[in-house]
N, CA, C and O atoms as a Maestro MAE file, in Angstrom:
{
 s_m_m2io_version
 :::
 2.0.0
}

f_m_ct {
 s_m_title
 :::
 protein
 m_atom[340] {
  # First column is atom index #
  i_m_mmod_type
  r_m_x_coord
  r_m_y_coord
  r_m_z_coord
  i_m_residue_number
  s_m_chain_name
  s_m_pdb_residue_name
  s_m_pdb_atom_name
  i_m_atomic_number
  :::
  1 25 82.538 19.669 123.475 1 A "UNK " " N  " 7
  2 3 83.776 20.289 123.024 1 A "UNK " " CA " 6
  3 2 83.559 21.181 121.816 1 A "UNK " " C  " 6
  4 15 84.519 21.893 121.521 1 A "UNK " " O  " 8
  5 25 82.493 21.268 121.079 2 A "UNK " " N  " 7
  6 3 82.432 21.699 120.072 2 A "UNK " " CA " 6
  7 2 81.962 23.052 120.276 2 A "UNK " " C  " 6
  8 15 81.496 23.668 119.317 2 A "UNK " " O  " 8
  9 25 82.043 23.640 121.554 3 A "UNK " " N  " 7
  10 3 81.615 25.209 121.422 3 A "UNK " " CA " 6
  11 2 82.817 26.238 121.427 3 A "UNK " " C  " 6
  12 15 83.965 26.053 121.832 3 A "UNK " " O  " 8
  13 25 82.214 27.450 120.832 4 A "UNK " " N  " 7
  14 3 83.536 28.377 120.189 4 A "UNK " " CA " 6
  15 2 83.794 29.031 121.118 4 A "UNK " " C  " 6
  16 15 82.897 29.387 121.882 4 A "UNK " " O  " 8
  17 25 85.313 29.434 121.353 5 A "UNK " " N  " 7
  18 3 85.797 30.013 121.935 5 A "UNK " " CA " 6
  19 2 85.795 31.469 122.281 5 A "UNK " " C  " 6
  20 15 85.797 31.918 123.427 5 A "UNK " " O  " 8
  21 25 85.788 32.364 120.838 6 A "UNK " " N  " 7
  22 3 85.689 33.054 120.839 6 A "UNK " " CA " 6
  23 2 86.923 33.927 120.579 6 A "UNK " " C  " 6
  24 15 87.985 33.668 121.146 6 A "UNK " " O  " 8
  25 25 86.760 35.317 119.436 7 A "UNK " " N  " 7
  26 3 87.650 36.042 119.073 7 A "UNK " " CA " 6
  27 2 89.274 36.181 120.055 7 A "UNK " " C  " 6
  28 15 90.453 36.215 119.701 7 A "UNK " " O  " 8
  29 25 88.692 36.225 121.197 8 A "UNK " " N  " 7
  30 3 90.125 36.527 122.047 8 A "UNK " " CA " 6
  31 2 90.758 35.731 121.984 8 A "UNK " " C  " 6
  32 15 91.908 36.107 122.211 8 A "UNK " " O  " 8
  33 25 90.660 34.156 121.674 9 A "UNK " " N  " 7
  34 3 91.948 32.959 121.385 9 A "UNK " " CA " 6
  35 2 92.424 32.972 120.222 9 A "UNK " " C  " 6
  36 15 93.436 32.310 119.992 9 A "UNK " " O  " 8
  37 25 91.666 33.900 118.985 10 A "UNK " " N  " 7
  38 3 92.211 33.840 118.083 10 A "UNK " " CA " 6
  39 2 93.096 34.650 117.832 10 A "UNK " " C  " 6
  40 15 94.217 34.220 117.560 10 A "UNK " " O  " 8
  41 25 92.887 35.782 117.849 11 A "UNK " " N  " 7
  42 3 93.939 37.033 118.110 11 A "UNK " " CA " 6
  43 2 95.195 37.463 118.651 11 A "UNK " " C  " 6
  44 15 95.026 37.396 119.868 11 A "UNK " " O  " 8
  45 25 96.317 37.852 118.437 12 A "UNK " " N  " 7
  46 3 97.229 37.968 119.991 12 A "UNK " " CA " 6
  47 2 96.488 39.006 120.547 12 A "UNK " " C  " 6
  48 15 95.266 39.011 120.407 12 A "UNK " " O  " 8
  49 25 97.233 40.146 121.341 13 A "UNK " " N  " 7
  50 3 96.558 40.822 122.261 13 A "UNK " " CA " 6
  51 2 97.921 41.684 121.575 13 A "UNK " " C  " 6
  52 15 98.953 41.175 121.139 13 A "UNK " " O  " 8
  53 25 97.531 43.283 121.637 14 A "UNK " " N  " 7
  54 3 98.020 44.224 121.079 14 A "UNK " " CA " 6
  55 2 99.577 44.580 121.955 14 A "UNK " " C  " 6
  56 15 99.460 45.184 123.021 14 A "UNK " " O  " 8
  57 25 100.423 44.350 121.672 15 A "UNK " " N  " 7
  58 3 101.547 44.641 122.401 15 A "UNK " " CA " 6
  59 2 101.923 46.087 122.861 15 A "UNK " " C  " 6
  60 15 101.978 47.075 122.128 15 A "UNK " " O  " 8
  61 25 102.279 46.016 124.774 16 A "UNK " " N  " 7
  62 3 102.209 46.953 125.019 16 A "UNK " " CA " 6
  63 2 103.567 46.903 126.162 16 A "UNK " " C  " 6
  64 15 103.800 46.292 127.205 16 A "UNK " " O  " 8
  65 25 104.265 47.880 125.337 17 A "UNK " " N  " 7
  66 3 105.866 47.811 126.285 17 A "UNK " " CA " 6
  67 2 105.623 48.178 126.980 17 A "UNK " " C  " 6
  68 15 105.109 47.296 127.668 17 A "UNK " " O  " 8
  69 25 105.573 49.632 127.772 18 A "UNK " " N  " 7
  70 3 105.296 49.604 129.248 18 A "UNK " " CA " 6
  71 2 104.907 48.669 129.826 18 A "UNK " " C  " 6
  72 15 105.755 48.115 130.525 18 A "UNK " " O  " 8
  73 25 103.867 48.222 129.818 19 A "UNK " " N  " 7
  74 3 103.207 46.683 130.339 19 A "UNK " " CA " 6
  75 2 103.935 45.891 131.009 19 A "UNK " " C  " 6
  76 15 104.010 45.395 132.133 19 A "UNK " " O  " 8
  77 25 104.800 45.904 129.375 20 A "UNK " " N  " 7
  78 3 105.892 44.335 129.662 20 A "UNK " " CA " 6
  79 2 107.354 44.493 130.636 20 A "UNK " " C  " 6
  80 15 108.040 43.657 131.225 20 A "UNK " " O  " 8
  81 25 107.447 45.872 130.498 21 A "UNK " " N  " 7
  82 3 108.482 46.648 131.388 21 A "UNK " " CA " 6
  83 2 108.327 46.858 132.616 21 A "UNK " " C  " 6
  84 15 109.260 46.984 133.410 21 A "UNK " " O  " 8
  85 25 106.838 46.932 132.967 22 A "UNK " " N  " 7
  86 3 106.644 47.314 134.557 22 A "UNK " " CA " 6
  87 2 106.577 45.890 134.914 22 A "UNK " " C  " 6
  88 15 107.084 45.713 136.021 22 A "UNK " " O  " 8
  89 25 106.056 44.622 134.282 23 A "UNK " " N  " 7
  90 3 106.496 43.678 134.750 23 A "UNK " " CA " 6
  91 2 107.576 43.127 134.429 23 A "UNK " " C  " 6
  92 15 107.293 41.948 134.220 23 A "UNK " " O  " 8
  93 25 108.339 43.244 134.314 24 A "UNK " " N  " 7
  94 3 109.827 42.921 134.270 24 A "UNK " " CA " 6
  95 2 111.173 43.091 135.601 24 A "UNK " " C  " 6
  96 15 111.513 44.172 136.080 24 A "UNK " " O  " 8
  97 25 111.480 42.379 135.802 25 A "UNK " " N  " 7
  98 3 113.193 43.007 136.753 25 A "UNK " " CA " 6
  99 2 114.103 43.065 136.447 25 A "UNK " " C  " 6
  100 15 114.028 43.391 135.262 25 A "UNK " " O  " 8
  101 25 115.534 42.915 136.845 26 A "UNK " " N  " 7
  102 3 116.335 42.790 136.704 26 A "UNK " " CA " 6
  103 2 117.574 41.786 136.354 26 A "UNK " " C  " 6
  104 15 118.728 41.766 135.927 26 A "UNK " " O  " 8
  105 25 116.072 40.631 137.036 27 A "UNK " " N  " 7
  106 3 116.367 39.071 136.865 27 A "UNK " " CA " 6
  107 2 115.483 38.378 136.049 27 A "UNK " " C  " 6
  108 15 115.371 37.156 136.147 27 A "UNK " " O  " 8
  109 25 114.799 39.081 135.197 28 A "UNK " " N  " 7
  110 3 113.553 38.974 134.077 28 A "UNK " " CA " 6
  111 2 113.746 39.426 133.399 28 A "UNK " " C  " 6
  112 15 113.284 40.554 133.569 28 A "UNK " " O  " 8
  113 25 114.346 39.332 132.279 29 A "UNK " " N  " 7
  114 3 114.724 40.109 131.025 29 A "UNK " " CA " 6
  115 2 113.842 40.077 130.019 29 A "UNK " " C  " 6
  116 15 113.647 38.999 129.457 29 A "UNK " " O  " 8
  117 25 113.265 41.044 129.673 30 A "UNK " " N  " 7
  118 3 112.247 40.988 128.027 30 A "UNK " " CA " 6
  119 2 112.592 40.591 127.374 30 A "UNK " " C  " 6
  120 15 113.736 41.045 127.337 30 A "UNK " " O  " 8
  121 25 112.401 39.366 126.000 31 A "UNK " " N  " 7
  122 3 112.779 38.579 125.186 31 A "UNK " " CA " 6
  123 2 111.485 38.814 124.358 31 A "UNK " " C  " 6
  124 15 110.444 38.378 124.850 31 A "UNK " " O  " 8
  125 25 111.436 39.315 123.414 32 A "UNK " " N  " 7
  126 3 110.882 39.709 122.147 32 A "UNK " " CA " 6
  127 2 110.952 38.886 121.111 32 A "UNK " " C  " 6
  128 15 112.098 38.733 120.687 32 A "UNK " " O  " 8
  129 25 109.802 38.083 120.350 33 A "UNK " " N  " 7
  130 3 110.167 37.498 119.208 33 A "UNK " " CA " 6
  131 2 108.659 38.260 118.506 33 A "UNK " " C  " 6
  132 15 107.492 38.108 118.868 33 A "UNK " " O  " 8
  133 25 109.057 38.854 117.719 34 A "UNK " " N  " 7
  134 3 108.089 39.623 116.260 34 A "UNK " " CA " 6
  135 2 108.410 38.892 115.602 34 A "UNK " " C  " 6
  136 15 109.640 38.882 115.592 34 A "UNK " " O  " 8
  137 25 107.868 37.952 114.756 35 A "UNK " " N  " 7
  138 3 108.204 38.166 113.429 35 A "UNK " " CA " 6
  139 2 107.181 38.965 112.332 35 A "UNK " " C  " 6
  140 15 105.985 39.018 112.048 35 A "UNK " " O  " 8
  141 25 108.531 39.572 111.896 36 A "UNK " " N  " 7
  142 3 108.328 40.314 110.631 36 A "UNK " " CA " 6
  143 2 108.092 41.675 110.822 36 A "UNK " " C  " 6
  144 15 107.512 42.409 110.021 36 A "UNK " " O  " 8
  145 25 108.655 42.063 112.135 37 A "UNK " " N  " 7
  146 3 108.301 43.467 113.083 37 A "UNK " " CA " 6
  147 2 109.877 43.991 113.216 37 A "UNK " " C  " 6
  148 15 110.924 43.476 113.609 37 A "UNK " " O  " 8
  149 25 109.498 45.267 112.687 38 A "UNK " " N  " 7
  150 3 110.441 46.145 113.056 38 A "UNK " " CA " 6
  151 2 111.097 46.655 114.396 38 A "UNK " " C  " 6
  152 15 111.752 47.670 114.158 38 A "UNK " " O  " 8
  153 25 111.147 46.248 115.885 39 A "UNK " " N  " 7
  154 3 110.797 47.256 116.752 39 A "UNK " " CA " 6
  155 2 111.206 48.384 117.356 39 A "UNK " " C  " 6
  156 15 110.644 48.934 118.303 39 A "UNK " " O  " 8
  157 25 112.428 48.813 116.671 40 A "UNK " " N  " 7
  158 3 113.571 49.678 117.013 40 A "UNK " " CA " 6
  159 2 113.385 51.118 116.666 40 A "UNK " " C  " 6
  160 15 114.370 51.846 116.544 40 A "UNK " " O  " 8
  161 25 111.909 51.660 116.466 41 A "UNK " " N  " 7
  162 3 111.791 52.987 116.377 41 A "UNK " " CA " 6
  163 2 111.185 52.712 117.641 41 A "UNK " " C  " 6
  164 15 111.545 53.480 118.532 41 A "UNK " " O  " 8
  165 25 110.258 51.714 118.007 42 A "UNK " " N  " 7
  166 3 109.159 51.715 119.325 42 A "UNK " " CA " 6
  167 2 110.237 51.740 120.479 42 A "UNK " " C  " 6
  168 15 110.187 52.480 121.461 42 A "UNK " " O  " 8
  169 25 111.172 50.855 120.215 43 A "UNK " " N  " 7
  170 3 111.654 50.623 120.975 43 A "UNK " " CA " 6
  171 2 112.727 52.107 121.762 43 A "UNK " " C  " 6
  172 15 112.510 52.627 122.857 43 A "UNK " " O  " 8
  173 25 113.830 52.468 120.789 44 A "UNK " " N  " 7
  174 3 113.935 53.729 120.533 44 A "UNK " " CA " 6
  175 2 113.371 55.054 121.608 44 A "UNK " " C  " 6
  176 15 113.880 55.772 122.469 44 A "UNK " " O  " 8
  177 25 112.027 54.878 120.980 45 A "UNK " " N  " 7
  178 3 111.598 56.021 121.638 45 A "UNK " " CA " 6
  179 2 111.028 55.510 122.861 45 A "UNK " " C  " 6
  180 15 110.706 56.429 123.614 45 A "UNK " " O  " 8
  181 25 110.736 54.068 123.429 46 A "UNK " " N  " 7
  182 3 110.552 53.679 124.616 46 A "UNK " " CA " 6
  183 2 111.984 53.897 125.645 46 A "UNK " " C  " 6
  184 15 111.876 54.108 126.853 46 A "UNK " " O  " 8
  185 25 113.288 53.806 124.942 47 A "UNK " " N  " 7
  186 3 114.205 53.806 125.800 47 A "UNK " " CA " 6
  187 2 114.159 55.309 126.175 47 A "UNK " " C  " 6
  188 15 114.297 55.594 127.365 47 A "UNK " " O  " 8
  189 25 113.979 56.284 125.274 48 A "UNK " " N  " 7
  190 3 114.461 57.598 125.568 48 A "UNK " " CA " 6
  191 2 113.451 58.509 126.704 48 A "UNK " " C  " 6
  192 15 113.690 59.554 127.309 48 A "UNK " " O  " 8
  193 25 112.384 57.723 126.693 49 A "UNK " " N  " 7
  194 3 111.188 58.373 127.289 49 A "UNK " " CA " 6
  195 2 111.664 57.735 129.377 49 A "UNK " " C  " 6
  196 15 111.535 58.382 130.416 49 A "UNK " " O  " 8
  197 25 112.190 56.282 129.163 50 A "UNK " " N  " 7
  198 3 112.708 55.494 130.337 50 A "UNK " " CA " 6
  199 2 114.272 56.539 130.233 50 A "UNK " " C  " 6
  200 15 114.735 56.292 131.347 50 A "UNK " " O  " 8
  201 25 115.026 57.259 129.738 51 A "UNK " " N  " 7
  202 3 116.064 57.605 129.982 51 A "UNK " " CA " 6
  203 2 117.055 56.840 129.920 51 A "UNK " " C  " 6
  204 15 118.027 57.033 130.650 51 A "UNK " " O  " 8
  205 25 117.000 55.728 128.955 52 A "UNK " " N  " 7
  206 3 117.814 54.591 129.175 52 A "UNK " " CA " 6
  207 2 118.540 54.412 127.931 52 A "UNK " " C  " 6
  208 15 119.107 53.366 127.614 52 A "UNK " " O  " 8
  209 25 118.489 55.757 127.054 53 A "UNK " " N  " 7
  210 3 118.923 55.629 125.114 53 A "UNK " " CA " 6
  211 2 120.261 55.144 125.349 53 A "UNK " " C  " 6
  212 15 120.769 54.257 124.664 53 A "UNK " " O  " 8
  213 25 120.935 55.817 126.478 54 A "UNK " " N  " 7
  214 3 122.402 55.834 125.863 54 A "UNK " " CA " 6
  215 2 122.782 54.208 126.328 54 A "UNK " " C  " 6
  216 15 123.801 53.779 125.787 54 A "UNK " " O  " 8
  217 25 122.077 53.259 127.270 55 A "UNK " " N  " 7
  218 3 122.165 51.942 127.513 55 A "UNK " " CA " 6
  219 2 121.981 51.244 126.435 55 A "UNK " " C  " 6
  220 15 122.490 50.125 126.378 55 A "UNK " " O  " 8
  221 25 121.376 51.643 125.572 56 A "UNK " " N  " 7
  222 3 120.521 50.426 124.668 56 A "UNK " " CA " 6
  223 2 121.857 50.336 123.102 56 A "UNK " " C  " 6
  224 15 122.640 51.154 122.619 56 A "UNK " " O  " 8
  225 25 121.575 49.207 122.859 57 A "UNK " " N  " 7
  226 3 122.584 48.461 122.005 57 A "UNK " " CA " 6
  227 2 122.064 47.758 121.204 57 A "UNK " " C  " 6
  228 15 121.239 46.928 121.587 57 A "UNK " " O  " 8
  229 25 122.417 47.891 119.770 58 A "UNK " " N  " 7
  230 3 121.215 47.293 118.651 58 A "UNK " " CA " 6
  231 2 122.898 46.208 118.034 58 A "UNK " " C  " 6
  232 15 124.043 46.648 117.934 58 A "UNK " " O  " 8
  233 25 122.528 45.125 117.812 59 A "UNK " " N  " 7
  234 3 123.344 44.280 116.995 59 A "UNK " " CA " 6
  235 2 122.793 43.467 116.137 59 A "UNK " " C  " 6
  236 15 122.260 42.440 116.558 59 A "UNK " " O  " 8
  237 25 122.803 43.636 115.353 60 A "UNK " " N  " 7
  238 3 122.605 42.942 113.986 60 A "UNK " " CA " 6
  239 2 122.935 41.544 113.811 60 A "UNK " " C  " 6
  240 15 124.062 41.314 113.372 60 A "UNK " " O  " 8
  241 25 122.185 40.576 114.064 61 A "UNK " " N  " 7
  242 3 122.875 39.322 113.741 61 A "UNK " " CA " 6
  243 2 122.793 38.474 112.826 61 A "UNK " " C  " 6
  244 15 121.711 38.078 112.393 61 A "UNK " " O  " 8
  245 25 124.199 37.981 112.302 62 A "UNK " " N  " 7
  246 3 124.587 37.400 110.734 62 A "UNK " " CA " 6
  247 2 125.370 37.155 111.348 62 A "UNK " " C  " 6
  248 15 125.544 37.370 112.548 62 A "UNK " " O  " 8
  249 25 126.424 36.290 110.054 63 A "UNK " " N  " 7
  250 3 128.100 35.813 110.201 63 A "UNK " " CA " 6
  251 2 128.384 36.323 110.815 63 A "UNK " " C  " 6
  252 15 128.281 37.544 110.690 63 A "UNK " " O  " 8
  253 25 129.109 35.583 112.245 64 A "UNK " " N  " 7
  254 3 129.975 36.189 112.469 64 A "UNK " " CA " 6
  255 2 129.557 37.182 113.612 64 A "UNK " " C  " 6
  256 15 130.214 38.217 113.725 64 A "UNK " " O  " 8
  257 25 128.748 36.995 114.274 65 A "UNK " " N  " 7
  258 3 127.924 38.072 114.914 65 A "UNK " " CA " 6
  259 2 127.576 37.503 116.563 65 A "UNK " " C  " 6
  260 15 127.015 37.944 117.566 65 A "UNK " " O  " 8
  261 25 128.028 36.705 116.292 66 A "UNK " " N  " 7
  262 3 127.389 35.936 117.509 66 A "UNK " " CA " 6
  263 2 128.554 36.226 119.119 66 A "UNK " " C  " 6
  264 15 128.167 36.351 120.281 66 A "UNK " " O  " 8
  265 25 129.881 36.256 118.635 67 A "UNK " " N  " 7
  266 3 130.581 36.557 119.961 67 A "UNK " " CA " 6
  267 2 130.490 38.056 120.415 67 A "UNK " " C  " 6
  268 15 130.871 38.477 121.507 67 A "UNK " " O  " 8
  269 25 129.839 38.911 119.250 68 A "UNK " " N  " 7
  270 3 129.951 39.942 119.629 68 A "UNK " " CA " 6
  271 2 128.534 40.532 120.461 68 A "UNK " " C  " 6
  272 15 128.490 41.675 120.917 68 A "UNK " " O  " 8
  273 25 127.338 39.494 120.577 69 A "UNK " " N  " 7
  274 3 125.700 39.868 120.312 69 A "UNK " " CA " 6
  275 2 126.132 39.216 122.298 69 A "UNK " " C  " 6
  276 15 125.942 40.029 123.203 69 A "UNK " " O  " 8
  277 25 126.599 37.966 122.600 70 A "UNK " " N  " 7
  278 3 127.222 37.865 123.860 70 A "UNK " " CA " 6
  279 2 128.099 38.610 124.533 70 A "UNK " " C  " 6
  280 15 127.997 38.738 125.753 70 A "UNK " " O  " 8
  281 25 129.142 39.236 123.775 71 A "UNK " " N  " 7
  282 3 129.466 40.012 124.633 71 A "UNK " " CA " 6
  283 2 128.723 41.237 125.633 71 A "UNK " " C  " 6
  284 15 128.781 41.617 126.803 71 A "UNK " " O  " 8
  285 25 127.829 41.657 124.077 72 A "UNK " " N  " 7
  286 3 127.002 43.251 124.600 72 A "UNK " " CA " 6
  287 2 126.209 42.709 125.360 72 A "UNK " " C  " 6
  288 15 126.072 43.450 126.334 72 A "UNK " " O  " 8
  289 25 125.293 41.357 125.505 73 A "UNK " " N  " 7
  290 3 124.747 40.623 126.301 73 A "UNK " " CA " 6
  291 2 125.419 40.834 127.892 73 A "UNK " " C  " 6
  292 15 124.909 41.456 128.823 73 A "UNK " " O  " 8
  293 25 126.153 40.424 127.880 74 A "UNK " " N  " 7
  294 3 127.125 39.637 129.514 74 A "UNK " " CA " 6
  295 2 127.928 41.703 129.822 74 A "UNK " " C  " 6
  296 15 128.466 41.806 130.924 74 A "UNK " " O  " 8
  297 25 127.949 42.765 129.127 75 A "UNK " " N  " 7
  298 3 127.646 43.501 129.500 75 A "UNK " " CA " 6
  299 2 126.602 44.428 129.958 75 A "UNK " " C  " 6
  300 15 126.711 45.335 130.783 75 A "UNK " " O  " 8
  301 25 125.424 43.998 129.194 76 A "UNK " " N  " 7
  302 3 124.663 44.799 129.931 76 A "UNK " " CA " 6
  303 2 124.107 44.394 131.218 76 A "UNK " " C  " 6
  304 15 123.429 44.925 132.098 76 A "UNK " " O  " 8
  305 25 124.662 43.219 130.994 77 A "UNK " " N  " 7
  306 3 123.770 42.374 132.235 77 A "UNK " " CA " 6
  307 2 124.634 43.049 133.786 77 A "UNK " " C  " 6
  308 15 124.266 43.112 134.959 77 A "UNK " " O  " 8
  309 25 125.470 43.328 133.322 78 A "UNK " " N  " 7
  310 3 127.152 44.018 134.662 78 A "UNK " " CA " 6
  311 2 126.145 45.443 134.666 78 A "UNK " " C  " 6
  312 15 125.474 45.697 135.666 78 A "UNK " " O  " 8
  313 25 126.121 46.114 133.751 79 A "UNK " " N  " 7
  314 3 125.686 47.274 134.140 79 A "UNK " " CA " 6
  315 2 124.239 47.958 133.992 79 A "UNK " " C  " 6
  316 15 123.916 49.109 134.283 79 A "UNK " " O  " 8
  317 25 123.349 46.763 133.376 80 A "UNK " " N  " 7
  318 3 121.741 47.073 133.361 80 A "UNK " " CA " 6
  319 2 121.444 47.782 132.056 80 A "UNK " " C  " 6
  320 15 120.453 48.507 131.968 80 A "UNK " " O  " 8
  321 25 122.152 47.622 131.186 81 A "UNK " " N  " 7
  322 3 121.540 47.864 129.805 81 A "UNK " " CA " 6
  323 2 120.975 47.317 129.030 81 A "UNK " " C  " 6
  324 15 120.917 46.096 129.177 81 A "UNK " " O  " 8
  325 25 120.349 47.871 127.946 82 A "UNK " " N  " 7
  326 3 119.233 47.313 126.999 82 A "UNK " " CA " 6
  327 2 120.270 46.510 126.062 82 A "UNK " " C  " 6
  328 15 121.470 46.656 126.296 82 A "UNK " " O  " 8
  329 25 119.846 45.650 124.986 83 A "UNK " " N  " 7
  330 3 120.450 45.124 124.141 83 A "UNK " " CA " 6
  331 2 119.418 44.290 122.657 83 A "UNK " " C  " 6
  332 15 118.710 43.295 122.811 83 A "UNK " " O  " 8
  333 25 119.548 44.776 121.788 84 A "UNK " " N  " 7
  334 3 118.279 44.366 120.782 84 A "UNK " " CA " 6
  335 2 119.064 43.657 119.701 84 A "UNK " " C  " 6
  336 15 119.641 44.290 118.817 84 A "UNK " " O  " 8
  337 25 119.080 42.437 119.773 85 A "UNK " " N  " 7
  338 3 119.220 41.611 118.425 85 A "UNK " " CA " 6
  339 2 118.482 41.526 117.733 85 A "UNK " " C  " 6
  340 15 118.668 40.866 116.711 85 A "UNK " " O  " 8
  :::
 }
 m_bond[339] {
  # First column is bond index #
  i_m_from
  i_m_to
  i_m_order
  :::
  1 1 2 1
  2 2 3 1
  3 3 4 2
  4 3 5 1
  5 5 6 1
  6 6 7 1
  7 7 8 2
  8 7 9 1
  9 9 10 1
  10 10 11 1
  11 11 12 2
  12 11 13 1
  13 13 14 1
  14 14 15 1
  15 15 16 2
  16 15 17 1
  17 17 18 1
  18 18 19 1
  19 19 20 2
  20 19 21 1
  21 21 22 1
  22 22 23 1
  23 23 24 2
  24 23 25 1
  25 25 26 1
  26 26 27 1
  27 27 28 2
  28 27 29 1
  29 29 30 1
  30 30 31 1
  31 31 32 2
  32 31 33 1
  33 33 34 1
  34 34 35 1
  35 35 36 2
  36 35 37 1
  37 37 38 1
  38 38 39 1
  39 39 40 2
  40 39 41 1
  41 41 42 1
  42 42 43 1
  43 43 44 2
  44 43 45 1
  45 45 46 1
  46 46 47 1
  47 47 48 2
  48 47 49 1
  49 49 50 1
  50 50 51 1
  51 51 52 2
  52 51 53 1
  53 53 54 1
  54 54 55 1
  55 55 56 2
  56 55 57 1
  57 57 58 1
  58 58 59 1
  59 59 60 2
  60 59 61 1
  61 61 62 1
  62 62 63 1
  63 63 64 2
  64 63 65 1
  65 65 66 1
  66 66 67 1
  67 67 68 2
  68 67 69 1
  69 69 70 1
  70 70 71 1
  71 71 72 2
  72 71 73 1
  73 73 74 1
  74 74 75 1
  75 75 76 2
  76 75 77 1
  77 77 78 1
  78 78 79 1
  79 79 80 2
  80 79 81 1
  81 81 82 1
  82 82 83 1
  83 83 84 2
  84 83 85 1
  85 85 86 1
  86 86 87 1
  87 87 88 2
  88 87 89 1
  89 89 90 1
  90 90 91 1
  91 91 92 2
  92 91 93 1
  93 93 94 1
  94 94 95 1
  95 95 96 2
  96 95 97 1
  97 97 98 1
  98 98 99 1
  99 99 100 2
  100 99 101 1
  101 101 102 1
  102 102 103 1
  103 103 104 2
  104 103 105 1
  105 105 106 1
  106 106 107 1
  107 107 108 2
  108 107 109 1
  109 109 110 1
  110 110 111 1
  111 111 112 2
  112 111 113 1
  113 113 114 1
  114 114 115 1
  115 115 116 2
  116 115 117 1
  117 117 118 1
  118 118 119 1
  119 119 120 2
  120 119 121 1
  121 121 122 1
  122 122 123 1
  123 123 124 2
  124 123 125 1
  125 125 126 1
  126 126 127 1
  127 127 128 2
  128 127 129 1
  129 129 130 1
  130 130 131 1
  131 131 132 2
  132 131 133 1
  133 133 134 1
  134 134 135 1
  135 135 136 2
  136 135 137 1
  137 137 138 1
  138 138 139 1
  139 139 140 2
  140 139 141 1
  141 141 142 1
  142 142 143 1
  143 143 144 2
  144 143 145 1
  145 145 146 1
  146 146 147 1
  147 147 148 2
  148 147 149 1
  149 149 150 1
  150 150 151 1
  151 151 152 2
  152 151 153 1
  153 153 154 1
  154 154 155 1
  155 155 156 2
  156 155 157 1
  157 157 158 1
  158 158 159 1
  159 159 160 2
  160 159 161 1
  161 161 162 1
  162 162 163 1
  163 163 164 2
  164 163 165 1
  165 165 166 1
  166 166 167 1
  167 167 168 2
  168 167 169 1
  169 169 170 1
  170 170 171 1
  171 171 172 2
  172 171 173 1
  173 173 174 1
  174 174 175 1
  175 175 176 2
  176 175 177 1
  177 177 178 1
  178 178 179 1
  179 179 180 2
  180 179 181 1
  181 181 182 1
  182 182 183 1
  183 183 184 2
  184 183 185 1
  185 185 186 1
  186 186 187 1
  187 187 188 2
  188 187 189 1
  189 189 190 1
  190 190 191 1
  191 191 192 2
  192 191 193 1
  193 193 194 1
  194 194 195 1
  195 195 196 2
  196 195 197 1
  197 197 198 1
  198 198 199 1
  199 199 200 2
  200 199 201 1
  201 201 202 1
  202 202 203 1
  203 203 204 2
  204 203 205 1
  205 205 206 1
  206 206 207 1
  207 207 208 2
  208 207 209 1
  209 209 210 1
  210 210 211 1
  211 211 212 2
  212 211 213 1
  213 213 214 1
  214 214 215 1
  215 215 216 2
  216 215 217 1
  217 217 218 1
  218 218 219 1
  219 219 220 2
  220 219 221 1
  221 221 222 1
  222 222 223 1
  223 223 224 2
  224 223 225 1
  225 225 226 1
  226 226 227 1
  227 227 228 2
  228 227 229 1
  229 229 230 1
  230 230 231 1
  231 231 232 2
  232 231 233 1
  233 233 234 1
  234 234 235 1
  235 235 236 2
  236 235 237 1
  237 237 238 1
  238 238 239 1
  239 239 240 2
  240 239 241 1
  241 241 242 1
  242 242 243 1
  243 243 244 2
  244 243 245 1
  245 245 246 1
  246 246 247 1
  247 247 248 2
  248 247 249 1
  249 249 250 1
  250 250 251 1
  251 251 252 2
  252 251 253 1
  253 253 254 1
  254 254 255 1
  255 255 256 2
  256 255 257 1
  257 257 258 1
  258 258 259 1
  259 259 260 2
  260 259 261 1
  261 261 262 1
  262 262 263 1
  263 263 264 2
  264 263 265 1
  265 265 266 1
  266 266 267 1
  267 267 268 2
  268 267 269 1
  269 269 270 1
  270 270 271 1
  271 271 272 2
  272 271 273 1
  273 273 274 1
  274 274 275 1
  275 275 276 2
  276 275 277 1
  277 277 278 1
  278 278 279 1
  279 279 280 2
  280 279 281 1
  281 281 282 1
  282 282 283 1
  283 283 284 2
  284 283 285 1
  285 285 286 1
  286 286 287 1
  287 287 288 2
  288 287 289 1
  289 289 290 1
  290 290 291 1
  291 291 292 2
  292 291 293 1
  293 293 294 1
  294 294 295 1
  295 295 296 2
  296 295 297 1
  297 297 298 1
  298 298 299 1
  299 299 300 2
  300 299 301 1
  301 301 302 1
  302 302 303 1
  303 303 304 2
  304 303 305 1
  305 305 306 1
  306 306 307 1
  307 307 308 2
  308 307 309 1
  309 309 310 1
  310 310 311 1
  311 311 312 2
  312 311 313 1
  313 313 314 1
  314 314 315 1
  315 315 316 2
  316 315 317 1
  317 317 318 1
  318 318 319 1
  319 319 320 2
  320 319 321 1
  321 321 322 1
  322 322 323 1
  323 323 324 2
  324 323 325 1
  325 325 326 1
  326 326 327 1
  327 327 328 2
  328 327 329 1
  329 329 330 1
  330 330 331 1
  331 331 332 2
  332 331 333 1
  333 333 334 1
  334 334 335 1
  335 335 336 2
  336 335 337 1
  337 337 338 1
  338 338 339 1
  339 339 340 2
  :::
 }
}
């Protein structure tokens, strides 16, 4: 047991949206946890390049934030839009 694994278990692996988008559906939703990552310029310019800017929905969540982060949720899901908490 005592032999090394090697760099690749230590590391994550460089995140790559397309990637995660071509594997994705409709019934697979991308769920993103960064911490301490910005991703809303990447993201941003990933929607606009997919044609999908005017779908995408950024909500901020704090007080008070939560019936509104479900709503934009349980809409995009009706009409296939993005949504970034």
């Amino acid at each position: 047991m005592g032999e090394e694994q090697g760099e690749k278990y230590l590391s994550p692996p460089l995140f790559d949206i397309e990637r995660s988008y071509d594997d994705s559906t409709s019934a697979t939703p991308l769920i993103f946890v960064l911490p301490g990552a910005d991703p809303l310029q990447a993201l941003t310019a990933f929607a606009k390049r997919k044609k999908k800017l005017e779908s995408l929905r950024s909500i901020s969540l704090g007080q008070g934030q939560g019936a509104k982060a479900e709503q934009a949720i349980a809409e995009a899901r009706k009409a296939g839009g993005w949504v970034l908490l």
